[in-house]
N, C-alpha and C positions, 0 to 999 in steps of 0.2 A: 712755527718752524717746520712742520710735519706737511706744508701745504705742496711740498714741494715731489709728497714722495711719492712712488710708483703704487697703482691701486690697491694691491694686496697689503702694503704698509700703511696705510691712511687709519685714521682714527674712525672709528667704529661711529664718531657722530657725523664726519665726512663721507663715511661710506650709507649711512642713513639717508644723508641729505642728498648723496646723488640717485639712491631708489627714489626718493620723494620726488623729486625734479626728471625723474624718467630718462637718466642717462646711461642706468643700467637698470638690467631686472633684476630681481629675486634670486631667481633660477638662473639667470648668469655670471650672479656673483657666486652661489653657493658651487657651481663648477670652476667657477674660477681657482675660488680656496679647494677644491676636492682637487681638483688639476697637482698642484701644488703639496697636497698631502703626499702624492701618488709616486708623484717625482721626489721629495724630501725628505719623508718622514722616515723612509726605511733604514736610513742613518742615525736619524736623530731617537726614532720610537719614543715622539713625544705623544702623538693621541693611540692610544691603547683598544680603544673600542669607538665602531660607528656603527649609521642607521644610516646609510647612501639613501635607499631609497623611501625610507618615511622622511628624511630633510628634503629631497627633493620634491614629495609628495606635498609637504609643508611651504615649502618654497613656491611653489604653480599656484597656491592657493593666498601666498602672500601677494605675488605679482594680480593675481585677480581681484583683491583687495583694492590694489595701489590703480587697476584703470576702471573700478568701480565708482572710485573717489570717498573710496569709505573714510573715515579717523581712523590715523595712523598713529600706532603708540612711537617712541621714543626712538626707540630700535629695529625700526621694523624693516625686517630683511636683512640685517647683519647676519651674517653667517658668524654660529657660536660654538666653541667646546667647553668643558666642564670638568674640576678637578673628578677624579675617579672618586674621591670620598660623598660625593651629593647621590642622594640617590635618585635616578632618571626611570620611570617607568620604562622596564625592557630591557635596560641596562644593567649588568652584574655590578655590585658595590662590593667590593673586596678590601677593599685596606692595602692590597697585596700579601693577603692573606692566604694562601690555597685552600685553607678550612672553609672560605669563606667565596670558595670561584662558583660556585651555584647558587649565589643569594643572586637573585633578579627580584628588586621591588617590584611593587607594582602601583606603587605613585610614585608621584615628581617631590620633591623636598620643596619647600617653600621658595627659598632662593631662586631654583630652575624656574618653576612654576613663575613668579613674577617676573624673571628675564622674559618670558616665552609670553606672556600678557605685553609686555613691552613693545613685542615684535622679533624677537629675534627665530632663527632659524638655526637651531639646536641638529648635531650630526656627528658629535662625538664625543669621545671622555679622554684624558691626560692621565699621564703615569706618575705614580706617585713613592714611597717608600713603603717600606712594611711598616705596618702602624703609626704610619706619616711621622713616625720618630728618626727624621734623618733630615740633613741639611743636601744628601746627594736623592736623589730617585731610583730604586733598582727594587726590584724584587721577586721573588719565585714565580708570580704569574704571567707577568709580563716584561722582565727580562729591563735593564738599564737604560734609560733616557739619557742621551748626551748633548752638551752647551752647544748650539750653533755657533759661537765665537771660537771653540774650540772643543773639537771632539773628544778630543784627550781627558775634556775638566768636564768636573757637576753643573747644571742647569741649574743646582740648590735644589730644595728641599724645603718641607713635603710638596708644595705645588710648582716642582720643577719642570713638570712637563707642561704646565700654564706658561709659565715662563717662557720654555723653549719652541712651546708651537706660537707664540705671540710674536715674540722676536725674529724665528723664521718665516714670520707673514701667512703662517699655517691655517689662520682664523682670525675673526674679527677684534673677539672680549673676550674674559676667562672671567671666573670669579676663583677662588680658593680659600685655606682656609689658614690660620695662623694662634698658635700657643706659644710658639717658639721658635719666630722670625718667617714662618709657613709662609706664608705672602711678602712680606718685606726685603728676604735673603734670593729668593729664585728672580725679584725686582732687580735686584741689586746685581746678580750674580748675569742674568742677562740681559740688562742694558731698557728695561722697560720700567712701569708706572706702577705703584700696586697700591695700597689701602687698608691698611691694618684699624675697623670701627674701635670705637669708644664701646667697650664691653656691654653687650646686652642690645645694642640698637638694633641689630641684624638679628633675625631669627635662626636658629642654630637646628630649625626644625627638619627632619631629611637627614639630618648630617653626622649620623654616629651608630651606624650601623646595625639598627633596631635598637638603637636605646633611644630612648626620649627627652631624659635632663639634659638640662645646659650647665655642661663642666662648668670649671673655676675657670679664670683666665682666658679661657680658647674664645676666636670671634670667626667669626665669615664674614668676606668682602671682595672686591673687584679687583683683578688686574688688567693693565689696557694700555695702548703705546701712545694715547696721550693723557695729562692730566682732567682733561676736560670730562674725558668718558669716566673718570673714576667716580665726578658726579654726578651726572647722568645713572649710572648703576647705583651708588646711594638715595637718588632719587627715587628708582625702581623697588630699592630693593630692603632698606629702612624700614623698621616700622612692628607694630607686634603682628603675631599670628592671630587665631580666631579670638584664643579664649583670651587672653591680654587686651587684645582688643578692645573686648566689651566694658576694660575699667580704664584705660588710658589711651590717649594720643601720644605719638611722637614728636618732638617738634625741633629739630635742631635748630643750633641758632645759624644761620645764613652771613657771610664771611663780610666783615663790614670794610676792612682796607681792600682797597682797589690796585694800590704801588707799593713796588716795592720799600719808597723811601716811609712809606708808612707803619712800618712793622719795625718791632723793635727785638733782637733775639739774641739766646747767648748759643753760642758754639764751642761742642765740646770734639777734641780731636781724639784723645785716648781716655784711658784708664786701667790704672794699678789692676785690677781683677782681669782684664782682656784688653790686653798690649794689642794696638792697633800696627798694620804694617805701616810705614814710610810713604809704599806709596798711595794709599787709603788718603793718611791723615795732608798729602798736598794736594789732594785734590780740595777736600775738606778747606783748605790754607787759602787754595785760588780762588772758592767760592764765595770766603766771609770778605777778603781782600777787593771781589768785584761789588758784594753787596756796601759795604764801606763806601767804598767809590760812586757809586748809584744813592748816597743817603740812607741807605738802612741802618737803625742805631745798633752795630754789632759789639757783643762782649764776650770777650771769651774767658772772664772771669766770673759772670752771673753764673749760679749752681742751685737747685734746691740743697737744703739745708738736708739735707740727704748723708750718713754713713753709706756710702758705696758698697762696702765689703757686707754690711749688712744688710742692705740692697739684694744683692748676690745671694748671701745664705737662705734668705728670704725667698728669694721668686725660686730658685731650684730647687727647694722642700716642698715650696707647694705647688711647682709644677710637678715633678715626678707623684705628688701625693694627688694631685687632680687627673692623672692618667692612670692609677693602678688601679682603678678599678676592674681594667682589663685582665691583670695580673693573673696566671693561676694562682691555687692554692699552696703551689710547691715554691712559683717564686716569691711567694709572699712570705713564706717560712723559711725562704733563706734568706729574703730582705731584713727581716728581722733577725734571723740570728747574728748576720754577719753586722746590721747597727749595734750590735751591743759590741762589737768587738773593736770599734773604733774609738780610737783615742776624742779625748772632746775639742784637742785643737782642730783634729785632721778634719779641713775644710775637702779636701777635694772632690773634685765633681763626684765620682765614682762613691764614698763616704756619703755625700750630701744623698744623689740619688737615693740608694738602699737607705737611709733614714728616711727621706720623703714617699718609700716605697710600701714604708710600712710606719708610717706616720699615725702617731695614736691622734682623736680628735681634742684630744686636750691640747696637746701641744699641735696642734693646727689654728684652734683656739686663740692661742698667745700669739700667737706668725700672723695670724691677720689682724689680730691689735696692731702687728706695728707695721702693716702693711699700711693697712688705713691713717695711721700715725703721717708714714709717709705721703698718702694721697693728700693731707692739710699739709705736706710742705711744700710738695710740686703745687698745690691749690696758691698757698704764698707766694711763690717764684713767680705762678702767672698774672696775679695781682700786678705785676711791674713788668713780666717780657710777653711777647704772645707766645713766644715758639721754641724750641730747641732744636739746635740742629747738630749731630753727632754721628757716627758711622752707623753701617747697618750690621757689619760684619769685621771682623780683622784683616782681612785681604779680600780680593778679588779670589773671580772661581779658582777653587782648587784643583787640583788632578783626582780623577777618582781612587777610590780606595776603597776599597769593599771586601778586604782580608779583616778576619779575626771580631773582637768585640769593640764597637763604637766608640767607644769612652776610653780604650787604649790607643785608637790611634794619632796620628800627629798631624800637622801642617807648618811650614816655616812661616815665621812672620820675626821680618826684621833679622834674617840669617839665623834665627833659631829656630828648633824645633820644639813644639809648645801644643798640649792636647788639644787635640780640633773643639772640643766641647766645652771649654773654656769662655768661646766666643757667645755663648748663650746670656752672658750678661748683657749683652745689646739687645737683646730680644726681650730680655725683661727691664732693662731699664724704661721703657714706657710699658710692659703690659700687664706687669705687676698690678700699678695703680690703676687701671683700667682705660689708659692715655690712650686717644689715637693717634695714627701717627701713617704718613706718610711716601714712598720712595719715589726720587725722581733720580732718571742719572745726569750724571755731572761732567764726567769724564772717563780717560782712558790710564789705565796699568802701562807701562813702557811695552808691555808684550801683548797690547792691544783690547785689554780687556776690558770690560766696562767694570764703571763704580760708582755708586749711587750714595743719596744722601738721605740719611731716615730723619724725619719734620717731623718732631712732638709735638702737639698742641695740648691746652687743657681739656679735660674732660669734657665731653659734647663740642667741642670745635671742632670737628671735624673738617666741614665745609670750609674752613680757617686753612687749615693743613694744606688741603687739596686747592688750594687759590693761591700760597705761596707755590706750590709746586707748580701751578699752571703761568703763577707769572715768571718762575725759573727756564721753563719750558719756553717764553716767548721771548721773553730777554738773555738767556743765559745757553740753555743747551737742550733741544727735545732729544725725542727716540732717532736713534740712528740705523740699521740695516745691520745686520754682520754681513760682512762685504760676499761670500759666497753661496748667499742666499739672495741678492738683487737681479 
């Protein structure tokens, strides 16, 4: 569907194949996208930092490549940017941290490093939140990233400025990163493709700010304005680092339906824990209704065998307990005083956090008993569906909001107002269990806004995921423009 669109919107494997075929150069495209930066981005301040003249340098040197007739990787000469959190030799990796505005690595993180083997032609970084714990992007160093669709609302969160330079035709491919919805919601929220891996396939190496372990949950992966490119970037960028290497291969298994009447899936429109809006779950509605109609065996009664609610209690103890490691000493001693203070009903977000904040490992111990519990039910469910298909978020972009503390503010869904953090059960309903999972969009909010579909698959299906979304893409609805950015 994407073949139609003006150069700077084409898919990053279209824009490959016209440098191979010598309809453009190198160095023509990466002005083209600078062009474009120069003119857009002072509204949007979705890329935060560039290298003009080492991507151009790199640029002359790909175009010499391409009429040398050397082998050409994958991507070669797509013009690229990168969430701020990877760290790019030369470039500051901040977090949006100001503590942290004078850390400049001095290597590439593994992910950059195989894009740039690929071929791509790397030239800037994306803004992201402070401590990428946000669904909008703003932060003390570089100042608020806003939605091309509308300036007014978030791009999402943490790689909302992937999102927003993607969707304004700013650059070719993004990669980003996701623990909670990080790739799948800024997908969703502007109208493009993104790639949440099966935990552990991507190397996580580069990606946390001089630490070195690989959190719980958190993954790295690709965002791109078609499904095609998501894998292509899996293909790039899959795989272990050195020392994994030397005791294991990767192998995913490669997507075996070709149609869509081939696939068999259940569809979930809401849920008790994050009340989805109205106009989310019709679009949801007109999806499974075409899939029906094209043969797909759709149910919107298939469920893993799953407690939801304890689903929820579950992934937000052990996400806030897999991010506190950053925590000071002080708020770690008020995470805990004030978990003792909570009632044992009182679920909500803000209770669950500060328990997950200062989460003894014993009882992290028993949370991934039934985490894992869980993984053999969704393992079950796929025994019989290949896919799930359910929201990615409870509404479309929000308005910004960037008063007071996180976890007090609101959003309306469905004419109520209901804590914005709420929505983070979508985020764990696949990444708990280590699921991949998906976004393509599908449709528009009456007030013009995109909204995307998050595609579960089982664990290592991947290429599974990203084949229904590619064949959604050519039979149902690809990336669209925000109309004042064409």
């Amino acid at each position: 569907m994407s073949k139609s669109l003006a150069l700077p919107f084409q898919t990053a494997k279209q824009l490959a194949a016209a440098i191979r075929k010598k309809k453009i150069g190198c160095l023509e495209l990466l002005d083209l996208y600078l062009k474009r930066v120069e003119a857009h981005n002072p509204e949007l301040n979705a890329i935060i930092a560039s290298d003009v003249d080492g991507a151009r340098k790199r640029a002359k040197a790909a175009d010499k490549a391409v009429k040398a007739g050397k082998k050409l990787g994958a991507l070669h000469g797509v013009p690229m940017t990168i969430k701020e959190s990877y760290d790019v030799a030369g470039y500051p990796t901040t977090f949006g941290d100001p503590a942290f505005k004078d850390n400049i690595p001095k290597t590439n993180s593994l992910v950059a490093q195989r894009m740039i083997d690929a071929g791509v032609t790397l030239f800037g970084k994306t803004n992201v939140p402070l401590n990428l714990a946000d669904w909008q992007s703003y932060n003390e160093v570089y100042g608020s990233t806003n939605n091309p669709w509308d300036l007014s609302r978030t791009p999402g969160g943490s790689s909302g400025g992937s999102g927003a330079a993607l969707a304004a035709g700013l650059t070719g491919i993004e990669a980003g990163s996701d623990i909670g919805a990080s790739i799948r919601n800024p997908a969703h929220y502007c109208g493009v493709f993104g790639h949440k891996p099966t935990y552990g396939v991507v190397s996580y190496k580069g990606h946390s700010r001089g630490g070195v372990a690989l959190g719980d949950i958190t993954v790295v992966g690709p965002l791109a304005r078609g499904a095609e490119d998501l894998e292509i970037a899996m293909d790039v960028i899959a795989g272990p680092d050195e020392i994994d290497g030397r005791g294991w291969k990767l192998s995913l298994p490669r997507a075996k339906k070709k149609k869509l009447r081939d696939f068999k899936v259940g569809v979930l429109l809401s849920d008790p824990n994050a009340e989805v809006d109205q106009s989310v779950q019709d679009e949801l509605q007109k999806l499974a209704a075409f899939l029906a109609k094209n043969k797909t065996k759709v149910s919107d009664k298939a469920r893993p065998a799953i407690d939801t609610t304890e689903l929820n209690d579950v992934f937000v103890r052990l996400l806030r307990a897999a991010t506190s490691g950053r925590n000071t000493d002080e708020a770690y001693e008020q995470a805990l005083a004030e978990a003792r203070t909570f009632a044992p009903e009182d679920r909500s977000y803000y209770a669950q956090m500060q328990r997950g904040n200062s989460l003894p490992h014993r009882t992290w111990l028993q949370l991934n008993e039934k985490r894992h519990r869980m993984r053999l039910a969704w393992e079950a469910y796929f025994q019989e569906y290949d896919l799930m298909l359910c929201p990615v978020a409870v509404t479309a972009a929000f308005p910004h909001d960037q008063k007071g503390l996180r976890h007090l503010r609101t959003i309306v869904v469905n004419n109520k107002k209901v804590p914005v953090v709420d929505q983070i059960f979508w985020a764990g309903y696949a990444g708990l269990s280590y699921l991949p999972a998906s976004v393509a969009p599908i449709g528009q909010s009456k007030e013009g806004l995109p909204i995307g579909v998050q595609i579960i698959g089982r664990q290592y299906d991947d290429y599974t995921c990203i084949q229904f979304a590619k064949l959604l893409e050519q039979e149902y609805r690809g990336f669209v423009p925000p109309p004042a950015y064409v």
